[in-house]
VEXLUM-585131 format. One record per residue (C-alpha): residue in one letter; x, y, z. Coordinates in steps of 0.25 Angstrom, whole numbers, padded with zeros to 4 digits, always signed. Example, Ala and Ser with C-alpha at 12.3 -4.5 7.8 and 13.67 -1.06 7.14 Angstrom:
2
A+0049-0018+0031;S+0055-0004+0029;
//
This chain:
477
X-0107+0075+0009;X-0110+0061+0008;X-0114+0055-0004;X-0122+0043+0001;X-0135+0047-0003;X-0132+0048-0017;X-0125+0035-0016;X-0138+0029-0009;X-0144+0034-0021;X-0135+0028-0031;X-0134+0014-0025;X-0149+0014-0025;X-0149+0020-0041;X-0140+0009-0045;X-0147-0004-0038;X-0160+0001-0044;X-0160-0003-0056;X-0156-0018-0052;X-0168-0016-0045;X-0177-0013-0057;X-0181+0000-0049;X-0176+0013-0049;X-0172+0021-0036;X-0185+0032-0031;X-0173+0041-0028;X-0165+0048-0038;X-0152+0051-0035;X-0145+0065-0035;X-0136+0068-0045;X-0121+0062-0043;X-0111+0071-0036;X-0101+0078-0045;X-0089+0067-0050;X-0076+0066-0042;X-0067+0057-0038;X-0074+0050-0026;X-0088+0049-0032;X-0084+0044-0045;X-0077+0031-0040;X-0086+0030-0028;X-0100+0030-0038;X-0093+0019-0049;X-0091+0010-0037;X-0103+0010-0033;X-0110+0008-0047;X-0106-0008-0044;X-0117-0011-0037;X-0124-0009-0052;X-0120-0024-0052;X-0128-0027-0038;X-0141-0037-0041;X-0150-0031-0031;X-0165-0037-0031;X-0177-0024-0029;X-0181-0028-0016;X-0166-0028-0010;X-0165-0014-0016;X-0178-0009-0012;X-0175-0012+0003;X-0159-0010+0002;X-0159+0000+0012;X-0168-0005+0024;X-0162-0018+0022;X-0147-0013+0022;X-0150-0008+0036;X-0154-0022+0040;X-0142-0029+0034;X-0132-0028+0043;X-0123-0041+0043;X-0114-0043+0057;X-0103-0051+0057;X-0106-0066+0058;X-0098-0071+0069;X-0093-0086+0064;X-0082-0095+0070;X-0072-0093+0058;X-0073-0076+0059;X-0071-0075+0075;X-0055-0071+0076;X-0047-0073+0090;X-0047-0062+0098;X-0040-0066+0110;X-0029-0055+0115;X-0039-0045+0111;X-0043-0039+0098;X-0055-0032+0096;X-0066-0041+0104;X-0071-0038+0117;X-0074-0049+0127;X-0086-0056+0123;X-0085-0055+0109;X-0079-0060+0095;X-0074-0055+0084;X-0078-0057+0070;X-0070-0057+0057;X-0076-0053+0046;X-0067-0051+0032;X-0067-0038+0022;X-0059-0036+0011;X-0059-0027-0002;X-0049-0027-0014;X-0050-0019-0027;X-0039-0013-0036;X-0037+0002-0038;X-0045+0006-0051;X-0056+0000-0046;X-0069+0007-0047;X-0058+0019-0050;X-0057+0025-0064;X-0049+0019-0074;X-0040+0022-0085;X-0033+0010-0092;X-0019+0012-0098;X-0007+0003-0100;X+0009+0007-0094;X+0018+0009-0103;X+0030+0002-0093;X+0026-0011-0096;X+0022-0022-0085;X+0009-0013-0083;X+0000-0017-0094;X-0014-0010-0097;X-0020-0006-0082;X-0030+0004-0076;X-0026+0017-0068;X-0037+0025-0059;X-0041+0038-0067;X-0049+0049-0063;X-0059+0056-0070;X-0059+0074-0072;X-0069+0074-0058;X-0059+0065-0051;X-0047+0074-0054;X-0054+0087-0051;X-0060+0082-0038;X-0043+0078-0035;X-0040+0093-0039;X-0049+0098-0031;X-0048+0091-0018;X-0044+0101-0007;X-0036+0093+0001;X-0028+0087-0011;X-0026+0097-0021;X-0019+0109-0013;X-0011+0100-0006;X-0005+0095-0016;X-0002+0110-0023;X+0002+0113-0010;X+0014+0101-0010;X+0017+0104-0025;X+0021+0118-0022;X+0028+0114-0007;X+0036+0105-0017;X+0040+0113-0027;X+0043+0123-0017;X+0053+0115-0008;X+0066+0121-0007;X+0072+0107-0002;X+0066+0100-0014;X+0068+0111-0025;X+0084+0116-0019;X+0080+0129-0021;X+0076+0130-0035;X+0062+0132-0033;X+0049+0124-0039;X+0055+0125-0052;X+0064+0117-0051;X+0055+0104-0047;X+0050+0095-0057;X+0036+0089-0052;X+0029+0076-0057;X+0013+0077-0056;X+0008+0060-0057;X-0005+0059-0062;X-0008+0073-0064;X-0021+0071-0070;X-0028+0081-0079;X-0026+0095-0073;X-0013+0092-0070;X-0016+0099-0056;X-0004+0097-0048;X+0006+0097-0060;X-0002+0112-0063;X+0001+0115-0050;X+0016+0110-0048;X+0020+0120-0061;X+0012+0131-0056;X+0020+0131-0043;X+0032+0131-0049;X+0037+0118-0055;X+0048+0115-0065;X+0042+0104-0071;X+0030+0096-0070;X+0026+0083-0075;X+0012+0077-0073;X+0010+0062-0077;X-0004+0057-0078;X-0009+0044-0084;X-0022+0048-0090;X-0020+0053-0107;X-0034+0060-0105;X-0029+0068-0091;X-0014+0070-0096;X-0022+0076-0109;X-0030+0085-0098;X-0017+0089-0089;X-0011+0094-0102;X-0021+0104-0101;X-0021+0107-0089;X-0007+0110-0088;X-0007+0119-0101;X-0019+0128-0095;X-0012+0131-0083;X-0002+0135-0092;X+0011+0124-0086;X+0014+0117-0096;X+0028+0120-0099;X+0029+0115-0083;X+0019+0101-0084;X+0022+0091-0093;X+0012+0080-0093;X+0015+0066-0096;X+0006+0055-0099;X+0007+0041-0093;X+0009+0034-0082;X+0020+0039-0071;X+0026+0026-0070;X+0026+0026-0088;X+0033+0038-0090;X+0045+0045-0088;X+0048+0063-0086;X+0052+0069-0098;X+0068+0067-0097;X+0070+0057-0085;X+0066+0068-0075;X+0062+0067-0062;X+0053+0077-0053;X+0056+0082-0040;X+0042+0079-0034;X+0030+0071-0037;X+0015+0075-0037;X+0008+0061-0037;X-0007+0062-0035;X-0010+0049-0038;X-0016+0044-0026;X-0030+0035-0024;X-0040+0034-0013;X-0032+0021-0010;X-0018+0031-0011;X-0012+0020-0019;X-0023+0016-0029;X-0019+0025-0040;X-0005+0020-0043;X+0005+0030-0034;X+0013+0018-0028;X+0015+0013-0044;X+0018+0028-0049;X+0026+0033-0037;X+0034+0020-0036;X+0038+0022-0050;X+0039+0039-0050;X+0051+0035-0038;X+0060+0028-0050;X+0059+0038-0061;X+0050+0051-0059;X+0055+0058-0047;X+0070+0064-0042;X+0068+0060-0028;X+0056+0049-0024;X+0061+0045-0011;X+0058+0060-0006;X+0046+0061-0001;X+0044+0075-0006;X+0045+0071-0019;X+0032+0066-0020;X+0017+0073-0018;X+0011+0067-0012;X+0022+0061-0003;X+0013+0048+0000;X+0000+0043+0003;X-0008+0035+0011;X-0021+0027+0010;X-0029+0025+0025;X-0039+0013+0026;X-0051+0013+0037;X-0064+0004+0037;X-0074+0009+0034;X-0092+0009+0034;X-0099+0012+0022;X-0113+0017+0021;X-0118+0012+0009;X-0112-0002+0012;X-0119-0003+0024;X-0133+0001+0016;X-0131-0008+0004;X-0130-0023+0007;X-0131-0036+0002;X-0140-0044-0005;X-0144-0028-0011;X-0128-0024-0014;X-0116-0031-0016;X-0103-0022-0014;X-0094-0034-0018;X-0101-0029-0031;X-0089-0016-0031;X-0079-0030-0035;X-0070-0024-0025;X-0070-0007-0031;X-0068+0002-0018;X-0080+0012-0015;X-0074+0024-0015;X-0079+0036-0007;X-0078+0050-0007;X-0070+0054+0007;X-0082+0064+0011;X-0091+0050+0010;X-0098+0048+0024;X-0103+0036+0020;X-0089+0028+0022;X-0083+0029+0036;X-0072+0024+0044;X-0071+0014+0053;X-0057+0016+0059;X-0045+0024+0060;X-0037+0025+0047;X-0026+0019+0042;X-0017+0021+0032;X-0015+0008+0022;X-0005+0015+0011;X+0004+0024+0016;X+0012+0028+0003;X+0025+0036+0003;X+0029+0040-0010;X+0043+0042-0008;X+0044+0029-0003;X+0040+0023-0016;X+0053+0020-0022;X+0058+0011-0009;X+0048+0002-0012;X+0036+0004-0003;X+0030+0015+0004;X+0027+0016+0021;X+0014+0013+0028;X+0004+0003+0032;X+0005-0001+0018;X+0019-0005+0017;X+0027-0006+0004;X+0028-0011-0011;X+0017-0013-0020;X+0008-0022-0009;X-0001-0012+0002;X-0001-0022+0014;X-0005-0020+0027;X-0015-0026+0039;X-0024-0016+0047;X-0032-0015+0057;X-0044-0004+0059;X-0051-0004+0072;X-0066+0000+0070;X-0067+0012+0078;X-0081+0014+0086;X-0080+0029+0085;X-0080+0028+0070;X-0090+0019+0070;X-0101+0028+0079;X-0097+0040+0071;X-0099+0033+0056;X-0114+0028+0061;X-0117+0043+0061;X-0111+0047+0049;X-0118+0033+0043;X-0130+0037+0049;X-0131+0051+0042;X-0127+0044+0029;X-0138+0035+0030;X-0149+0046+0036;X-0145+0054+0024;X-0147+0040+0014;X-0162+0040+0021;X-0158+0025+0025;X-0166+0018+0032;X-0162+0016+0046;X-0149+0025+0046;X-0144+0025+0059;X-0144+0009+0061;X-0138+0007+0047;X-0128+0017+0051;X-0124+0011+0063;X-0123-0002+0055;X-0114+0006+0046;X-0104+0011+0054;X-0102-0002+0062;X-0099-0008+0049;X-0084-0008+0038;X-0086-0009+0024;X-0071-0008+0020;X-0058-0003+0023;X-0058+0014+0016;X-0045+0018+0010;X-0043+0033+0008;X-0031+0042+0004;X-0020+0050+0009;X-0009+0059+0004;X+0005+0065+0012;X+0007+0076+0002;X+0019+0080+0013;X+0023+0077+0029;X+0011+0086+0033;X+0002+0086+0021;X-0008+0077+0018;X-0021+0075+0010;X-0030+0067+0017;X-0044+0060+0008;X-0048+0057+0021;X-0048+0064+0034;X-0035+0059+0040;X-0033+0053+0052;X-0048+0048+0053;X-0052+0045+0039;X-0063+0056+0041;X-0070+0060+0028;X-0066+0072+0019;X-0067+0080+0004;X-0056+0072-0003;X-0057+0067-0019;X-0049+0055-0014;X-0059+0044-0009;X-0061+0034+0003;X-0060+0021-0004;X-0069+0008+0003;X-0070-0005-0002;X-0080-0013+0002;X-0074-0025+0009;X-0086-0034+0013;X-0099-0036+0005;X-0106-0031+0019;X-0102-0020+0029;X-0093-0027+0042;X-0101-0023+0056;X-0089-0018+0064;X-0089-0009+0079;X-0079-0002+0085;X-0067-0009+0089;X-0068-0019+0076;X-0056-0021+0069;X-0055-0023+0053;X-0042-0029+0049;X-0038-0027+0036;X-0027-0031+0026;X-0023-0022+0014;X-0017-0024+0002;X-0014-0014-0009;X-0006-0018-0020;X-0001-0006-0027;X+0007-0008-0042;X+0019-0002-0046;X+0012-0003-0058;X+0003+0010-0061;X-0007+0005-0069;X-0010-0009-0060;X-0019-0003-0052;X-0016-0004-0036;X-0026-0016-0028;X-0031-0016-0015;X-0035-0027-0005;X-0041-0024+0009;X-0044-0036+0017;X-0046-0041+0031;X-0058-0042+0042;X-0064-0034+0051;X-0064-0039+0066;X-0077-0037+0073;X-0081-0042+0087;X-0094-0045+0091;X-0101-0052+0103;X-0102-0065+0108;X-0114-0070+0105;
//
């Protein structure tokens, strides 16, 4: 189920008393915490800062169906299109520019600590609340899959020679506090198990839980950073368990913590089996927003988010994608310790690559519907003719996850190949790249530039830059 009403609702709680008048509706309770709604809500708690005069609140809704902006054509934004492109024969083309930049913790959870390496200084890592880590345990189409690997791992005859899952040492990164997959690794079996985990108050909790289900004399955890501390005795373990993956795949530190678990932690990094997962990947599509279409200037100023992603939950109907999509990180962990990784992305510690989406009018007739419903449901005014304006309109580029825990097994946030929506604690992560939603139409293209910059240093959070323009054609007047 969506959860536009009840942000409708908030958004209107949260202007009002800017207004100097309450809201005449009182909005259902909050749904329960997790992962995706907490970010999502402390996001959108920005707009607290919004000036907003009565009169521009009283009428937000009947005026946003009004205000839509179409691209100005002007001399300076018309691009040559000669040979082709996108325009038909009695039109130009317009170029209008979006970009979006933000660094990894923000609008996240926080935790600040210092490295103990030197060269790192005191800087903030993204944390997770108790909801967070038992919404991650208990998605079904993440948790098992990953039990399912331990055991395949523990169990291979290639990897163990023979000797069985006792004979395997396993290293849990950022176990958290249930200890989950550590649990699971010594209960199918392993010789040894060490689970590193940052956090003092999860570490404290993981204890715990690995005493209760009675492991350990197999678990040992350690506290710290991966990249601060060594295994008791120089040892190294035969496989890896690394969740530590973001909604951007890279935003929670695994190109600093795998790059450096190559060097000292593991017997063999450069076989692919050695790792769970064995990479991933983060996929990009424009995409429409509902709200960003219904809340418009002078009454809302998104710039006011300075920069911080909204972050949805992947069941969201109210983002929608415009295009086929496309993988921008495609991180291989094996490859690690060669010095970059494969895919659109590249290598090193600099994500860079151009893309083009083309706006696909199939997807654009199919989200009017969906926006349609979502606004019906909203009791907006004029609902269809705002949906309509909705889905012929781009408000960022969305960037989603996706893991290869082996050849044929996968965990997708996110339908794959289509991007379609689906129950997943990972989320769909859209920044908003233009003040005003971009009027696109089938055939459009939106040319984009990305580039991530991901530190080997775990506690420099990674930064990300989208930038580019979105190429539109329009009729000769």
């Amino acid at each position: 189920m969506s959860s536009f009403p009840h942000f409708l609702l908030v958004v209107f709680t949260l202007v009002s008393p800017a207004c100097g008048f309450s809201s005449m509706t009182t909005p259902p309770p909050p749904p329960p915490p997790d992962s995706s709604s907490i970010t999502r809500r402390s996001a959108i708690e920005r707009f607290e800062r919004v000036a907003i005069s009565p009169l521009v609140a009283a009428v937000v809704v009947v005026t946003a169906t009004a205000t839509t902006i179409p691209p100005v054509v002007d001399a300076s934004d018309v691009v040559d299109v000669v040979g082709g492109g996108t325009s038909t024969p009695g039109s130009i083309s317009t170029s209008t520019p979006i970009s979006a930049s933000w660094s990894a913790i923000d609008g996240l959870n926080t935790l600040e600590s210092s490295s103990s390496t030197g060269g790192g200084g005191v800087g903030k890592f993204v944390s997770f609340d108790d909801s967070a880590y038992r919404a991650m345990i208990n998605d079904k189409s993440r948790t098992p899959q990953f039990e399912a690997a331990i055991i395949s791992r523990l169990n291979d005859v290639d990897r163990t020679g023979g000797r069985g899952p006792s004979s395997q040492v396993v290293l849990d990164l950022g176990t958290g506090p249930y200890a989950h997959f550590a649990i699971i690794a010594a209960r199918a079996g392993a010789g040894k198990v060490y689970a590193i985990e940052a956090s003092r108050s999860a570490c404290e909790s993981a204890r715990i839980a690995v005493r209760d289900a009675g492991y350990d004399d197999v678990v040992t955890i350690i506290e710290g950073y991966s990249t601060d501390v060594a295994l008791p005795g120089n040892e190294r373990a035969d496989f890896v368990i690394a969740e530590i993956v973001g909604s951007v795949a890279s935003e929670e530190g695994v190109v600093a913590t795998i790059t450096d678990a190559h060097k000292r932690l593991v017997k063999d990094p450069n076989d692919a089996s050695s790792w769970i997962p064995r990479g991933v990947q983060t996929y990009a599509s424009p995409a429409s927003y509902s709200l960003h279409n219904l809340f418009l200037p002078p009454a809302f100023d998104w710039t006011k988010l300075d920069g911080s992603p909204v972050r949805f939950n992947c069941r969201d109907e109210g983002l929608q994608l415009l295009s086929d999509p496309i993988a921008v990180e495609d991180i291989l962990f094996a490859d690690m310790g060669r010095g970059g990784y494969g895919g659109a992305g590249g290598g090193g510690r600099e994500v860079r690559s151009r893309i083009t989406f083309v706006i696909d009018p199939k997807r654009v007739e199919e989200n009017a519907k969906k926006f349609n419903d979502e606004y019906v449901r909203g009791r907006v005014p004029d609902a269809s003719s705002l949906a309509i304006t909705a889905a012929n309109s781009v408000t960022g580029i969305a960037l989603w996850p996706r893991l290869i825990l082996d050849d044929d097994v996968t965990i997708d946030s996110r339908h794959h190949p289509d991007g379609g929506h689906r129950r997943s604690h990972w989320q769909t992560v859209l920044p908003i790249m233009s003040p005003i939603p971009v009027t696109v139409h089938g055939g459009d293209e939106i040319i984009v530039d990305f580039d991530f910059d991901l530190p080997y240093e775990v506690t420099s959070p990674p930064s990300y830059k989208i930038a580019g323009n979105v190429i539109s054609s329009v009729a000769r007047l």
